[in-house]
N, C-alpha and C positions, 0 to 999 in steps of 0.2 A: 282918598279919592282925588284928591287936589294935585298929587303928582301924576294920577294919570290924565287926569284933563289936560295939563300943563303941557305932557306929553303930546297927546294929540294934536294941542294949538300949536306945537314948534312941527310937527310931520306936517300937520294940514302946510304952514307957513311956508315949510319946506319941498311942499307939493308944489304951491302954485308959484314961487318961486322957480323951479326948473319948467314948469309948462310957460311961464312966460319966456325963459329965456330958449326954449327946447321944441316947444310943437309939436309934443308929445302926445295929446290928446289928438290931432290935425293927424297924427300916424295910424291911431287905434282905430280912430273913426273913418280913416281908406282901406286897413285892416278887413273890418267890418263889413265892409260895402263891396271888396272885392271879390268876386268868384271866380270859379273856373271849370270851364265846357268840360261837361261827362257825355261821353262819345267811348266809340270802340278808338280814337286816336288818342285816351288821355293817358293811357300807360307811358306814351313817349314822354307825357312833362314832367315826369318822374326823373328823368336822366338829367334836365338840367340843375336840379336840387345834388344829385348824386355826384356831378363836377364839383359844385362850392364845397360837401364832404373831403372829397378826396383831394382837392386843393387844400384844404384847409389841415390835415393829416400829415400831407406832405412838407406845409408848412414848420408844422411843430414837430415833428419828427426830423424834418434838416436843421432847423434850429440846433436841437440837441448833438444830431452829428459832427455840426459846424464848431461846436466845443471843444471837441477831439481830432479834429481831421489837418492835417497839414498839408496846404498844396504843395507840396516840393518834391524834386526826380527822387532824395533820399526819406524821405518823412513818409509822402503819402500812399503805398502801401504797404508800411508799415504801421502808419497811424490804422487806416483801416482794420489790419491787423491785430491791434490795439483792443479797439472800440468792439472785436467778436469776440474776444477770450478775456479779456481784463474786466474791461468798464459794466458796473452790474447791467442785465439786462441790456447791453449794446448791442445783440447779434438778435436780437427781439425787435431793438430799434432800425436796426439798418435793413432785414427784412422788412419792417411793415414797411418802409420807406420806398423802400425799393417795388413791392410789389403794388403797392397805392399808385403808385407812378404809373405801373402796367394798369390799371384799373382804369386808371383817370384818363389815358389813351384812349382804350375801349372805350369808353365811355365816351367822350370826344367824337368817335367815329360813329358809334352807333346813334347818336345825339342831330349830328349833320346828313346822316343820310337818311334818319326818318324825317327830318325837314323836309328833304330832299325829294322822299318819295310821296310825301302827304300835302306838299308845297305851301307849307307855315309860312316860306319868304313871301307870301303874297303882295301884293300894294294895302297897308304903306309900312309895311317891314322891312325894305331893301337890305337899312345900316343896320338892322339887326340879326340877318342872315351874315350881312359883311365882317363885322364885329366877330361873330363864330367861327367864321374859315378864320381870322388875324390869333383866335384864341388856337385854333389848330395847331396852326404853325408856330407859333411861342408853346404848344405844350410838345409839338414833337422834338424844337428846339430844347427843351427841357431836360427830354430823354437822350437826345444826341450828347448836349453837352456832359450831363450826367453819368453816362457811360464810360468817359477816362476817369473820371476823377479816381476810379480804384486803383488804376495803375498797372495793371498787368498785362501780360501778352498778347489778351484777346485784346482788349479795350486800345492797348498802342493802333494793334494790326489794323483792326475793324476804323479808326480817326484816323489815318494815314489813308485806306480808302474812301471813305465817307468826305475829308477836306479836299481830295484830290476832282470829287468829280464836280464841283462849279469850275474848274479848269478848263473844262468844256465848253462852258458859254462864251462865245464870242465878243468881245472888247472888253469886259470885265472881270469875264474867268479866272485870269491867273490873278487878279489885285483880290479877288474874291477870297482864295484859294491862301493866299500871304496874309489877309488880314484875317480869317479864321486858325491859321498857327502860329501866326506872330512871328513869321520871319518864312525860307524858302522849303524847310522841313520841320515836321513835330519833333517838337522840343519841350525843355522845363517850362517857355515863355508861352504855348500853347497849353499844360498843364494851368497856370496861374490865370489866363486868360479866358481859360472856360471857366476856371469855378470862381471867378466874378463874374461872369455871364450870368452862371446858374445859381449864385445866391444874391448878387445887389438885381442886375441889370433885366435879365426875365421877371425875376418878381415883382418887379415895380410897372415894369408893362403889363404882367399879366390883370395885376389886384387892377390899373388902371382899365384896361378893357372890362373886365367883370364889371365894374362899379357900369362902368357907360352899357353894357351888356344891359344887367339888369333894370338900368333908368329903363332903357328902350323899351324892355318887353311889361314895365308896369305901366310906363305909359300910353302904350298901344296895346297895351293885354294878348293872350293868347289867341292863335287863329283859330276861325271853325274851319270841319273840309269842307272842299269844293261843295257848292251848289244847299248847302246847307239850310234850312230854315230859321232864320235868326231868331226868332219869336220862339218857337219848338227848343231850338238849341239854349235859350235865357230859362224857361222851365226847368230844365234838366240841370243845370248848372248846379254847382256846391259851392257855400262860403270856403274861402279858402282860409281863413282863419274863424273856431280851429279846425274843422271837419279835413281842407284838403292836406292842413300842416299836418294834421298826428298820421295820416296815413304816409304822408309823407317820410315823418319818423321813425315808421314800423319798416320801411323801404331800407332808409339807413342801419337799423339797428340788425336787421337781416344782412346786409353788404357786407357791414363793418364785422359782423358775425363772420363771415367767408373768409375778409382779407385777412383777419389777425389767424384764423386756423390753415391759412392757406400759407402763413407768414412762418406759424409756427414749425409744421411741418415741411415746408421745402425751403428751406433759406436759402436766402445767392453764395454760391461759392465764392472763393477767391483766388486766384491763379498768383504767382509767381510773381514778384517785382520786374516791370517792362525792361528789356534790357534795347534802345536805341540802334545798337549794333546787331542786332540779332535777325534772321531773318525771317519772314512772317511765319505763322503756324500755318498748317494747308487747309483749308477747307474753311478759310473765310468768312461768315455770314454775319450783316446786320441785325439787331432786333428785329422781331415779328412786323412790327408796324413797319420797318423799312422793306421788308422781303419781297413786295410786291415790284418797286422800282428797281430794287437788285435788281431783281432777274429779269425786268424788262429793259434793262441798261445790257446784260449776257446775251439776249436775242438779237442785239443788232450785231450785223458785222463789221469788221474794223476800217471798209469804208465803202460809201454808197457814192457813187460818182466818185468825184474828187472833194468831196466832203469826210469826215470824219465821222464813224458811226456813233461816237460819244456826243459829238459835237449834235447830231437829230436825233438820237435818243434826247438827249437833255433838254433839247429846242422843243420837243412833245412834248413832252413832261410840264416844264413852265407851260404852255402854250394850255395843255389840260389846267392848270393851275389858274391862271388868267378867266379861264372860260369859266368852271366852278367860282371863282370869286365873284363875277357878274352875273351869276345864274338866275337872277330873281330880274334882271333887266331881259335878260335873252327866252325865260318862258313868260312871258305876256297875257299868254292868252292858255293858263293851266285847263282850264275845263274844253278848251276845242282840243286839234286834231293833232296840234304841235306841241302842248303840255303831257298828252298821253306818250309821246316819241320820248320826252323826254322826262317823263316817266322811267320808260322803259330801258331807257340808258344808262338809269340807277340802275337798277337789278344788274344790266350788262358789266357795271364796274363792278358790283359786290362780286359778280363769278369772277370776274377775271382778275380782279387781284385776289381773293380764296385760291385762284386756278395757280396763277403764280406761283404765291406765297409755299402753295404746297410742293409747286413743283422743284422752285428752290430747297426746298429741306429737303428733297429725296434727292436733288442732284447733288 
């Protein structure tokens, strides 16, 4: 019996040893005490649990890529090449990776637009609406830059137009344009320069926003909707540990069910080593997530006055961009007559880039 008492006294010893230096007890006990509003709005706090998953997938799934992968005009899609017929389990790897990515997107958008339309940014959540759109943009950064690193024809073609259109914007355009290929054309130095983007330089901005993401939304906890009864809505409420985490779990273990059979069965192809000199394939198209501004970049004409149609397609574009990022200072007053308008001008974007998006893949 004496060696297990012994025991005990060095675990106990070793317990309050790490709570003094850790706070570990100060953690379980806001654990504890935290809840979170059960409403017909709580399915949406589901999706932001469903980001940290699919970040975190994409993590250690590029991890392992990054083993095998060589940025160079001659290695890297060859390496790739590698990594789906050699390396055990590599074409297992590079699919979940790749479609996680497509996940984590979705997710992303559908994440921000039921803010959008349920108006979680309320007062005093401004930075934590703002925070979300900066993560947007670092994950579709994520998928742009990720797209050459295979190297092939489509991935040349698709960086050659995708770098070309900040050329557009007026005084900065073309330095925009140069410092995204690392010189006047896609080259080896644009290959090496996105995939330090996409493995040091995104990921270290993204884990940072996350970390200040989630400070934000525990210390200002989850919104109720509009007009709410706060007293009513604190009845209804679940501890979030562990009542809303395991359900939380069973969200994941269903996703992550989808992406690995979704992985398994449609893998990404690989196209042909990019040949620099070749001329593009026809029928061009971005990712899905980009198809919406494709095609609303093809709607304008090549010039409106003596302006350039790229030049006010792109000026909208930003200009939408700007307006969304402020959007929690610009609706004020969500429960009157101008939070309903702009309400309604969610719904207006989801058609119309759906409307787009489709009409680009048939065109």
């Amino acid at each position: 019996m004496k060696p297990i008492g012994s025991l005990k006294r060095i675990m106990a010893g070793l317990a309050a040893w790490m709570e003094e230096r850790l706070g570990i007890e100060a953690a379980r006990d806001f654990l504890r005490h935290k809840t979170v509003p059960q409403n017909r709005h709580t399915i949406w706090s589901y999706t932001g649990s469903l980001l940290l998953l699919f970040f975190s997938i994409q993590v250690v799934t590029g991890i392992i890529l990054a083993f095998y992968y060589r940025p160079t005009l001659e290695e890297a899609n060859k390496s790739i090449a590698r990594i789906m017929t050699e390396v055990p389990l590599g074409w297992v790897i590079r699919s979940v990776h790749f479609w996680s990515a497509t996940f984590m997107i979705a997710i992303v958008f559908v994440h921000l637009l039921s803010i959008w339309i349920i108006k979680s940014y309320r007062k005093p959540r401004e930075l934590t609406w703002m925070s979300g759109v900066f993560l947007l943009v670092f994950t579709l950064a994520f998928g742009f830059t990720g797209y050459l690193l295979p190297w092939d024809d489509l991935s040349l073609a698709a960086t050659k137009v995708g770098t070309d259109i900040p050329r557009s914007i007026p005084v900065v355009g073309a330095w925009m344009t140069k410092f995204l290929r690392g010189g006047e054309d896609v080259s080896g130095d644009t290959l090496t320069r996105f995939f330090s983007f996409h493995v040091s330089i995104l990921p270290l901005l993204v884990l940072a926003l996350i970390a200040f993401h989630v400070y934000l939304i525990q210390k200002l906890g989850m919104s109720l909707p509009v007009g709410a009864d706060e007293k009513e809505e604190a009845k209804r409420a679940i501890p979030f540990w562990p009542n809303f985490v395991f359900r939380e779990m069973i969200v994941w273990l269903i996703l992550f069910g989808v992406l690995v059979t979704i992985a398994v069965f449609w893998p990404p192809s690989l196209g042909k080593s990019a040949d620099l000199m070749a001329p593009a394939p026809e029928g061009i198209k971005p990712e899905w997530y980009f198809l919406f501004l494709f095609q609303t970049l093809k709607i304008f004409p090549a010039k409106i006055l003596f302006i350039s149609g790229d030049t006010v397609a792109v000026s909208l574009i930003l200009l939408g961009g700007i307006l969304f990022f402020f959007l929690p200072l610009l609706d004020n007053r969500p429960a009157g007559r101008k939070g309903k308008v702009i309400t309604w001008i969610a719904f207006a974007f989801i058609l119309y880039a759906v409307a787009m998006s489709v009409w680009s893949l048939l065109g």
